[in-house]
C-alpha positions, 0 to 999 in steps of 0.5 A, spaced: 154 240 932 155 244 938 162 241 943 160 242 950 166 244 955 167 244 962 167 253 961 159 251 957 154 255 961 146 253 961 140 256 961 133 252 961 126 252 961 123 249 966 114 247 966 110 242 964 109 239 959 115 241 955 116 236 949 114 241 944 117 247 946 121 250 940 124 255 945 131 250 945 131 251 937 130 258 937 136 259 943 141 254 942 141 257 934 142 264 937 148 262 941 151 259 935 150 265 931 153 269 935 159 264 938 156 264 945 158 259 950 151 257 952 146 250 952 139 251 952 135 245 955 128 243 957 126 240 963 119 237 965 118 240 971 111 242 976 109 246 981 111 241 986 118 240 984 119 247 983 123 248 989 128 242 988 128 244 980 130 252 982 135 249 988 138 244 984 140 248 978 142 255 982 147 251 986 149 248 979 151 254 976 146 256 971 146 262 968 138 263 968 131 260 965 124 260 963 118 259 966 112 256 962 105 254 965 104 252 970 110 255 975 109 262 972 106 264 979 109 259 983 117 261 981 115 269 985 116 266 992 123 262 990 125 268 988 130 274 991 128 280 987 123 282 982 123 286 976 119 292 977 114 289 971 115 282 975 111 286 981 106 289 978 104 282 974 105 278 979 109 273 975 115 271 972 117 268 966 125 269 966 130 268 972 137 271 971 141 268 976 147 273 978 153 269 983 146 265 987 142 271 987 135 270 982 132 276 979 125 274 975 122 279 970 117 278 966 118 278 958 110 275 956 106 282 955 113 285 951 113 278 947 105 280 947 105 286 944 110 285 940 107 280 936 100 284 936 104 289 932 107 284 927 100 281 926 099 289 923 095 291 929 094 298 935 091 298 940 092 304 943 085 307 945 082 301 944 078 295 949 081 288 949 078 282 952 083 277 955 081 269 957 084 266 963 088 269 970 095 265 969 102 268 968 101 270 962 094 273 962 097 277 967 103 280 963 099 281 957 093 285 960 098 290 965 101 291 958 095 292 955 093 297 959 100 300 959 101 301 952 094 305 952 088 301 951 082 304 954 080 297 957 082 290 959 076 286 961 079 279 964 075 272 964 075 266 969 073 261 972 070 264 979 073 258 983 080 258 980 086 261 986 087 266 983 081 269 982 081 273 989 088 275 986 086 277 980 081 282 983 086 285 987 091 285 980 084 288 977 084 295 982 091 296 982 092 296 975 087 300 973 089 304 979 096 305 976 095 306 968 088 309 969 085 304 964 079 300 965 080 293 968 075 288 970 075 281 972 068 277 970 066 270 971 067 265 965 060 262 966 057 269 965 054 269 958 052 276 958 058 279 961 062 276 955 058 277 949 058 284 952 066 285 952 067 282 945 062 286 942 066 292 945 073 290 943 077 290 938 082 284 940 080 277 944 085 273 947 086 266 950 091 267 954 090 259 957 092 253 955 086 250 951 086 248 946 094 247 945 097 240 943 093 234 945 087 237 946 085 241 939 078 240 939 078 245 945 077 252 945 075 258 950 069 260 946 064 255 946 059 260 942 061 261 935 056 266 934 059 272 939 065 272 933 065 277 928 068 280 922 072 287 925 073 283 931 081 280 931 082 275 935 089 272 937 091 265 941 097 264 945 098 257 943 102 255 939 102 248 937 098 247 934 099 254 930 092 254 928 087 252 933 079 251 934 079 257 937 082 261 930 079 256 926 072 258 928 074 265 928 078 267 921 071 263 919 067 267 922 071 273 918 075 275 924 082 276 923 087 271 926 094 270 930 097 265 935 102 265 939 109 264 935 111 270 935 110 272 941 114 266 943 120 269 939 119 276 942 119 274 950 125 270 947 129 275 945 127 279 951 130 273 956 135 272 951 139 279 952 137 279 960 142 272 960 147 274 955 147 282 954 146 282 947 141 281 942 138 276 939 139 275 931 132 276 930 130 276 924 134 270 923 132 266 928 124 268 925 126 267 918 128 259 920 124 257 925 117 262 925 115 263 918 108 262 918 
């Protein structure tokens, strides 16, 4: 049992819900590893309790925090500086505080990428369909594009808020990296059969089908699955959704969302502390699938 003192810094993860998050174990494992005087707390909070959460957690002196669904987006405006990556997503997932001033970066596309190579893949050259216009998303389809796939063809609801900024997001992105970035309407069945059928890797990167809905998932139509397409959901709780289930049965190959929980950690983890987690530990322990 860890002894909290008046000197035990905090770091947290702020989001809604939170109840499942695995984040604590990974973190507070990782600072009794290496003898780190840290505590690593969650907290149910929402976009609309945000702005006091961040106020109240700034003036107390914590050392830094994560951002899950739904502040990825809101977090950026109670913020004093953005990582070069934060900027160009547009969203932030980890929040340094350094003596009041917070700085967010974003540490998902990293996580992301991470995890694609863990699960045997490549990328480089190749297109890749991304569900959803989240935080999340945006991380992962500027990573995408960095990291050389030839195209990122993104789908959402047309009546979502982030849709205008989406499209802007789109013609900057592929301004920048030179790879092809489109957004399309969930609703437009051609336009998502058209993008499967030319990519070597689907991924919801919403929250459908996460714990309690399980029977959701993104795809409604099985029949656009197919044995060479390999398809990748963030969730991670449950660690084999609907959507993967259909998938691997349809002769797809499959990965969820753990391990890039535990390379976005990683990632955040040295931001705070200056050091690296013990990954291959905490993997061991906490994320053996």
């Amino acid at each position: 049992m860890k002894t909290i003192t008046g000197h035990t810094g905090l770091t947290a993860l702020l989001g809604s819900p939170v109840a499942h998050s695995i984040s604590p174990l990974m973190h507070n494992e990782a600072f009794r590893i290496l003898g780190l005087d840290y505590v690593y707390l969650c907290f149910d909070v929402n976009e609309d309790t945000l702005p006091a959460a961040v106020e109240g957690l700034k003036t107390c002196g914590i050392r830094g925090f994560n951002l899950t669904m739904p502040n990825k987006n809101k977090i950026v405006e109670l913020l004093d500086e953005l990582s070069p990556e934060a900027q160009l997503i547009g969203a932030v997932n980890t929040v340094l505080n350094d003596n009041g001033k917070l700085t967010g970066y974003n540490t998902d596309g990293y996580g992301f990428m991470q995890s694609v190579r863990d699960a045997g893949h490549d990328i480089t050259g190749k297109a890749v369909t991304v569900m959803g216009v989240g935080g999340a998303s945006m991380a992962i389809c500027a990573q995408s594009a960095l990291d050389g796939a030839s195209a990122v063809q993104i789908f959402a609801r047309r009546t979502s808020r982030y849709w205008d900024r989406t499209q802007k997001f789109a013609e900057n992105l592929s301004a920048k990296t030179g790879c092809q970035v489109s957004l399309h309407d969930n609703d437009d069945h051609t336009a998502l059969k058209n993008a499967i059928d030319r990519s070597y890797l689907l991924i919801n990167a919403t929250s459908v089908g996460m714990v309690p809905d399980i029977n959701d998932s993104i795809i409604k139509d099985t029949g656009l699955f197919r044995p060479g397409l390999v398809v990748a959901d963030i969730v991670y709780e449950p660690q084999e959704t609907r959507l993967l289930r259909e998938a691997k049965a349809a002769g797809c190959q499959t990965f969820n969302g753990m391990y890039m929980l535990l390379h976005q950690g990683a990632k955040a983890f040295k931001i705070w502390t200056g050091q690296e987690m013990p990954v291959e530990v905490i993997r061991e322990k906490y994320f053996c699938l």
